[in-house]
C-alpha positions as CSV (number, residue, x, y, z in Angstrom):
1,X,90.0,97.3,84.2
2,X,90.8,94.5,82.5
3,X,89.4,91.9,84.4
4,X,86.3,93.9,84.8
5,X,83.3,91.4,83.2
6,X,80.3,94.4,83.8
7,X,82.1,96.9,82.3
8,X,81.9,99.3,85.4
9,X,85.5,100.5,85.7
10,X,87.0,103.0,83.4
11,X,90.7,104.6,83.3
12,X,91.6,108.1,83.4
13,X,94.7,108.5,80.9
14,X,94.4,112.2,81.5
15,X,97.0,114.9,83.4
16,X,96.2,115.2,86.7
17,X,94.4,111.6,86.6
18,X,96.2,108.4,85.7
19,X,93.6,106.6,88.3
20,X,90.6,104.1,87.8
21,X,87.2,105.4,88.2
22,X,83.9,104.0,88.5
23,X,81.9,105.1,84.6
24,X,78.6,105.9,87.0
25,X,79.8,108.8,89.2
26,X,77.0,108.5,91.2
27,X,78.3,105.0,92.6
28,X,80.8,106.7,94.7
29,X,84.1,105.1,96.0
30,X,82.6,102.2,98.2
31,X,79.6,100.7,95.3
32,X,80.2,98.5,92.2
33,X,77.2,98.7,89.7
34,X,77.6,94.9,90.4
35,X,76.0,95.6,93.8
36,X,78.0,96.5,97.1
37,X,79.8,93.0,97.2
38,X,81.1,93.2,93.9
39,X,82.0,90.1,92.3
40,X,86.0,90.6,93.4
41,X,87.7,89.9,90.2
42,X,89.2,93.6,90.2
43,X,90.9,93.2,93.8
44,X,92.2,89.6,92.5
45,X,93.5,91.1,89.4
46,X,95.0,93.7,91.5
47,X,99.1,93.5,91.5
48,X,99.2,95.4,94.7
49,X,96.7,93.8,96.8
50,X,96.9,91.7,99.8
51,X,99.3,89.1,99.6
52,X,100.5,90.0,96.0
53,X,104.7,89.3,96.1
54,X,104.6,86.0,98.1
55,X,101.8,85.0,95.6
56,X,103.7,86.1,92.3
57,X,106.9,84.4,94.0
58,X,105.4,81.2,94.6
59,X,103.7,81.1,91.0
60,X,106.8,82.2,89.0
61,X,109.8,80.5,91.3
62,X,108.1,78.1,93.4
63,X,109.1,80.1,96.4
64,X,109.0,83.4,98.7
65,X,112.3,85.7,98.2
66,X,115.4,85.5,100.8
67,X,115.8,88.9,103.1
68,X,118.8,89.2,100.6
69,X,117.2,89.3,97.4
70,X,115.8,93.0,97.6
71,X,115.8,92.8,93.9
72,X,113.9,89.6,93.8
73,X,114.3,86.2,92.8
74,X,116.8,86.0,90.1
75,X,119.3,84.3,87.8
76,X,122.1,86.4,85.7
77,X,122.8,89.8,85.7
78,X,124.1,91.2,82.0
79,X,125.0,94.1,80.6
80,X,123.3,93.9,76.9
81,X,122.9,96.3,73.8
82,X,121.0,95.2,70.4
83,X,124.0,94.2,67.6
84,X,121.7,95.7,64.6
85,X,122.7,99.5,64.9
86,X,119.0,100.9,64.2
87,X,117.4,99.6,66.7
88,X,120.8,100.4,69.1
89,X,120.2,103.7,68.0
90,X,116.9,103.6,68.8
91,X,116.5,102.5,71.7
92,X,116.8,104.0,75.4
93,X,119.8,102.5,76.7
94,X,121.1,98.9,75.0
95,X,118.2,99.0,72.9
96,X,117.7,95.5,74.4
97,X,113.6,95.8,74.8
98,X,112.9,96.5,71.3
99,X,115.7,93.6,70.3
100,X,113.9,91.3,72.7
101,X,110.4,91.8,70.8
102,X,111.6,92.1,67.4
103,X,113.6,88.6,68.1
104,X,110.5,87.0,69.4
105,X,108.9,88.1,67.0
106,X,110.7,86.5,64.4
107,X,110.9,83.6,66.1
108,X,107.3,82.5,66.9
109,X,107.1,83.2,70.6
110,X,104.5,85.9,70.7
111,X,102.5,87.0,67.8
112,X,102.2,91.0,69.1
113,X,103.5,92.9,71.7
114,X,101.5,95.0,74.8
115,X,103.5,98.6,74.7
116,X,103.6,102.0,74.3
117,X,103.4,104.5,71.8
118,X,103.1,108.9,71.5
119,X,99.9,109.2,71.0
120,X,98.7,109.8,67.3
121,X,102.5,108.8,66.3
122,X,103.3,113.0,67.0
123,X,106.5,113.0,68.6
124,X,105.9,116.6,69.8
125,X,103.5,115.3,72.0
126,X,105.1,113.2,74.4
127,X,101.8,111.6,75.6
128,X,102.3,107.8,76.4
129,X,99.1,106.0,75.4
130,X,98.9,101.8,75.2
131,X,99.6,100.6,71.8
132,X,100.1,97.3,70.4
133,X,103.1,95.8,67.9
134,X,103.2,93.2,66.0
135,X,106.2,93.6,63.7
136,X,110.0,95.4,63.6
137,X,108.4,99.0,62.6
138,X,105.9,98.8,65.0
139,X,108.2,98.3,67.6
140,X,110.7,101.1,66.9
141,X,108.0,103.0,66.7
142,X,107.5,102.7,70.5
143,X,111.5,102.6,71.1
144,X,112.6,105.2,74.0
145,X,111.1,106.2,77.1
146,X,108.3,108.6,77.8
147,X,108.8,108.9,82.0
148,X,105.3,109.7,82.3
149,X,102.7,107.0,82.8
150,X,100.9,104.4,80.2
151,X,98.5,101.2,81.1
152,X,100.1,99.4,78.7
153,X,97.8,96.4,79.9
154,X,95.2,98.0,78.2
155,X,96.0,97.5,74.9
156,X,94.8,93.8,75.4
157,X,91.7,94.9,74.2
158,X,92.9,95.7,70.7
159,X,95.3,92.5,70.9
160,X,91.6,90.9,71.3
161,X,90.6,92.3,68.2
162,X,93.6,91.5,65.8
163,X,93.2,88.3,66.9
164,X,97.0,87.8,68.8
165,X,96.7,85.1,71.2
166,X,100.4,85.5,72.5
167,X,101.7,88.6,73.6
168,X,104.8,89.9,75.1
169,X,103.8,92.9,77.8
170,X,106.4,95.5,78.2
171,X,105.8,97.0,81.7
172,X,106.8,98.6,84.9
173,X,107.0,96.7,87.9
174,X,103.1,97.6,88.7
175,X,102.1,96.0,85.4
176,X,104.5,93.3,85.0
177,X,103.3,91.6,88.4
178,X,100.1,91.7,86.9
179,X,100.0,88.0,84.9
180,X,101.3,85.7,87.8
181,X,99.3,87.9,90.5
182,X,96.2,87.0,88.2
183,X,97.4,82.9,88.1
184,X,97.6,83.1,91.2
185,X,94.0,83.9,92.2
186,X,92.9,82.1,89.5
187,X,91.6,84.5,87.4
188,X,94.4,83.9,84.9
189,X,91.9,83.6,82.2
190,X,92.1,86.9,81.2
191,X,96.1,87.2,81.1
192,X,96.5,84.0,79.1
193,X,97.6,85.1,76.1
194,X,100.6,87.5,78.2
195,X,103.2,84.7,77.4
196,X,106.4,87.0,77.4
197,X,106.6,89.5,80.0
198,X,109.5,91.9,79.7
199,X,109.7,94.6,83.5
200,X,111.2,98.0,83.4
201,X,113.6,99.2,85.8
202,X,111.4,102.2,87.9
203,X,111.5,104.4,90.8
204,X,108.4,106.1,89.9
205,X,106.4,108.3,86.7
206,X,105.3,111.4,86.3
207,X,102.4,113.1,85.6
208,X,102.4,114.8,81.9
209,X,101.5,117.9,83.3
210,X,106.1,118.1,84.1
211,X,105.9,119.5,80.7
212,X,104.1,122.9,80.6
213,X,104.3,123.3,84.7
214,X,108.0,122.3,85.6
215,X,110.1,122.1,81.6
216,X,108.5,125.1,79.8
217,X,107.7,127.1,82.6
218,X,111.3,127.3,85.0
219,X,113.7,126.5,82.3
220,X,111.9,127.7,78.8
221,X,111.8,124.1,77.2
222,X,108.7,123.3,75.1
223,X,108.3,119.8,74.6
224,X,107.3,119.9,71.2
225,X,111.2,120.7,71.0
226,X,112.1,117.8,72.9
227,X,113.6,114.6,71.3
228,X,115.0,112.3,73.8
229,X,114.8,112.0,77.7
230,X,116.4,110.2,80.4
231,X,117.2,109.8,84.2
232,X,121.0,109.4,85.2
233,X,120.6,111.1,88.8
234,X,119.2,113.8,86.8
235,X,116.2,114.4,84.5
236,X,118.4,114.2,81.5
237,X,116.3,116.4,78.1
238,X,117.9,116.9,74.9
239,X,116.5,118.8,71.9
240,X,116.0,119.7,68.5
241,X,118.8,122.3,68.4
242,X,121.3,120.2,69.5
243,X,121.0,121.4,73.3
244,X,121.4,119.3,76.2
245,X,119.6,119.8,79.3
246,X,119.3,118.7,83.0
247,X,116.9,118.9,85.7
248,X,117.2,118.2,89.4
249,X,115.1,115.0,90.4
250,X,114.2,116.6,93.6
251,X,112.4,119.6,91.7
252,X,110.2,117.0,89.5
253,X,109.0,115.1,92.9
254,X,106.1,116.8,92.8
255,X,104.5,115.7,89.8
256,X,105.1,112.0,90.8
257,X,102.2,110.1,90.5
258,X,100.4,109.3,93.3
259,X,100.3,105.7,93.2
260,X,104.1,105.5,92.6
261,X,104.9,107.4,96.1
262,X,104.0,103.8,97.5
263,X,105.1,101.4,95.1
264,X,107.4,98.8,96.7
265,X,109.0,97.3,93.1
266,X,111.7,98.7,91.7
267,X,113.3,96.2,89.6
268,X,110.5,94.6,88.0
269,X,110.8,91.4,90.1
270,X,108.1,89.7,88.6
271,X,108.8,89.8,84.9
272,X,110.9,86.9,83.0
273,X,113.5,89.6,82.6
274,X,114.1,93.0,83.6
275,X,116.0,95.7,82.1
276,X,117.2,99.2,82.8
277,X,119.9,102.1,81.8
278,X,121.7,102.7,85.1
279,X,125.1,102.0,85.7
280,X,128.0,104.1,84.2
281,X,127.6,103.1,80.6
282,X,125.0,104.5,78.7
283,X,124.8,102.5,75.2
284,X,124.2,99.3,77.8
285,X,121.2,98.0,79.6
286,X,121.5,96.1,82.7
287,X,119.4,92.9,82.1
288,X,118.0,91.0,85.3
289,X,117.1,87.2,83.9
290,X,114.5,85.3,86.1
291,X,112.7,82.7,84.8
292,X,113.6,79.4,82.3
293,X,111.7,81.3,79.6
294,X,113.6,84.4,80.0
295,X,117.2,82.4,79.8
296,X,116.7,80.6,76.8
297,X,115.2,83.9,75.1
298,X,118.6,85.6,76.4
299,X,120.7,82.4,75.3
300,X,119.4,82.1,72.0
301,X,119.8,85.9,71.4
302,X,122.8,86.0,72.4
303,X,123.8,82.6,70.7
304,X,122.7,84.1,67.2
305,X,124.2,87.3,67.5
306,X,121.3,89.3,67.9
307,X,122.6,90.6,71.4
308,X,126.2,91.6,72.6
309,X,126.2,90.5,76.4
310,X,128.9,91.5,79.1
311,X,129.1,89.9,82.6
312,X,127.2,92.3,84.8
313,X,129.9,92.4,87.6
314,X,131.5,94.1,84.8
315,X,129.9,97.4,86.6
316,X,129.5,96.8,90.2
317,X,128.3,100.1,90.9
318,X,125.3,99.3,88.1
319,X,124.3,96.0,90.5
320,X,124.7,97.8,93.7
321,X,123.2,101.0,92.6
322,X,120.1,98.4,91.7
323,X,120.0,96.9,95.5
324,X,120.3,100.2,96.9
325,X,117.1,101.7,94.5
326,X,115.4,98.6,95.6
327,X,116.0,98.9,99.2
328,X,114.9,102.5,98.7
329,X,111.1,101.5,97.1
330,X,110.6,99.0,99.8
331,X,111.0,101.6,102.4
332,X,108.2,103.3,101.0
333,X,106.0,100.2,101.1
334,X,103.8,101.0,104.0
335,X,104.6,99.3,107.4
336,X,100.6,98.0,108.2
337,X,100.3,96.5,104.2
338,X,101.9,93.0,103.7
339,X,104.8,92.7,106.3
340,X,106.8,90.7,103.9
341,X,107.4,92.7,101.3
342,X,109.8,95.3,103.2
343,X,112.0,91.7,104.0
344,X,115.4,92.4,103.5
345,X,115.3,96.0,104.5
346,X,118.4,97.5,106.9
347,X,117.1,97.5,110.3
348,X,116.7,101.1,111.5
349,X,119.1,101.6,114.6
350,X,117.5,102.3,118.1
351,X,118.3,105.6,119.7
352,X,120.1,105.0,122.8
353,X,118.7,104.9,125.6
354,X,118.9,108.3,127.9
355,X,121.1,107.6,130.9
């Protein structure tokens, strides 16, 4: 949608929706309102179409990833928290996102931030909607983790309008391979001013309608009474009273989104640095560095104190609990889409041959 120049394609942010959509229904799936052809600058913005990894790979690294890097091309692994307690606090894991923006921030490398926020600021809501931030209260405003889904490339529009040129983008892995997929087919115009981009660990989102059908309904939880989420082989909800719930992942399967039942990335390969809570301590995040950029932002931070860093081998079971998601999302890549990006998957052993 963002690459759209005829202003054809629209978003649904909407339960039950979360899907592009042509703004003349009467175009049907197969017609643009550009004529039949198109004009192609949606399929080459696209970070899921065709040749999309070895493109992103060559563009970032210069390369194609080995069969062994199922987590993608990458440099150190950390385990990180944010030193300033607030935004530790407020954060989802480390807190190391919203130190990573604030930080940049400060220090002249982007001039606003592509994330997200509850919409309308009500955090009874829990509806994720695109949001941008340009300073340290804007930011912790959009600390935590929603789990259901937001475009946050959207919110270039109203970067466009404040006039930010330079922007960090906070994504999943869907929306962080947007920028080099866009290079790459040169139409890079349009993600230009995406100078800083930050990837999410993610197995996959949910659709907001979890709330009433699955949370309030089986196990009596409004979400207007819920104040902090997460996903630790459970669904992980805690509330205003104090209480402390959990929910088996396997009964929230199916109000996955669609588009995530396919999605190949789970570590945010393409992003200058990825970060997620898994592993077995919860007041870390386990940072995945990848580019030059995104090791002299983590140098400097940590440098200045603005970070607390550990070794990641510090928690094995955090790096191969990483591969093993990893290996999992590729498997669900399918098998007639680009062949390369289920490289590095275990081969599947042959029955045996009847005697």
């Amino acid at each position: 949608m963002i690459s759209c120049p005829h202003d054809v394609i629209g978003y649904n942010h909407e339960a039950g929706g979360y899907k592009p959509f042509h703004l003349e229904d009467e175009l049907g799936p197969e017609d643009c309102g550009h004529g039949q052809k198109g004009c192609t600058s949606c399929t080459r913005a696209c970070p899921r179409f065709r040749l999309w990894e070895t493109q992103a790979d060559e563009h970032l690294f210069g390369r194609t990833r080995l069969d062994d890097e199922v987590a993608g091309i990458h440099g150190d692994i950390l385990l990180t928290r944010a030193s300033d307690d607030m935004v530790h606090r407020m954060g989802q894991d480390g807190g190391l996102v919203s130190a990573l923006l604030i930080w940049a921030l400060d220090n002249d490398y982007i001039d606003g931030a592509l994330t997200s926020y509850l919409e309308g600021g009500d955090a009874t809501t829990w509806k994720a909607i695109p949001g941008v931030a340009t300073n340290r209260e804007e930011v912790l405003a959009g600390a935590g983790s929603r789990y259901t889904y937001s475009a946050n490339t959207l919110a270039i529009d109203e970067a466009r309008e404040r006039g930010l040129s330079r922007l960090a983008l906070v994504g999943m892995s869907c929306q962080s391979s947007v920028p080099p997929v866009m290079w790459s087919r040169k139409i890079g115009k349009i993600s230009k001013p995406i100078v800083f981009n930050i990837g999410l660990l993610c197995s996959k989102t949910f659709d907001d309608a979890i709330f009433e059908e699955l949370f309030e309904a089986k196990y009596r939880i409004p979400k207007a009474e819920i104040t902090k989420m997460n996903i630790k082989g459970v669904f992980q909800i805690w509330t205003r009273d104090g209480g402390y719930h959990e929910v088996n992942l396997k009964e929230c399967h199916a109000w996955t989104r669609e588009g995530c039942t396919h999605c190949p990335d789970f570590a945010a390969e393409h992003a200058d640095i990825s970060t997620g809570g898994i592993g077995k301590d919860n007041d870390w995040t386990l940072t995945i560095v990848r580019t030059e950029l995104g090791r002299e932002i983590m140098s400097r931070m940590i440098a200045d104190g603005s970070i607390i860093a550990r070794p990641g081998d510090e928690d094995p079971g955090a790096i191969a609990l990483m591969r093993k998601l990893a290996e999992k999302s590729r498997s669900r890549w399918p098998q007639w889409a680009e062949g390369g990006v289920r490289l590095g998957l275990p081969e599947k052993k042959k029955p045996a041959a009847k005697a």
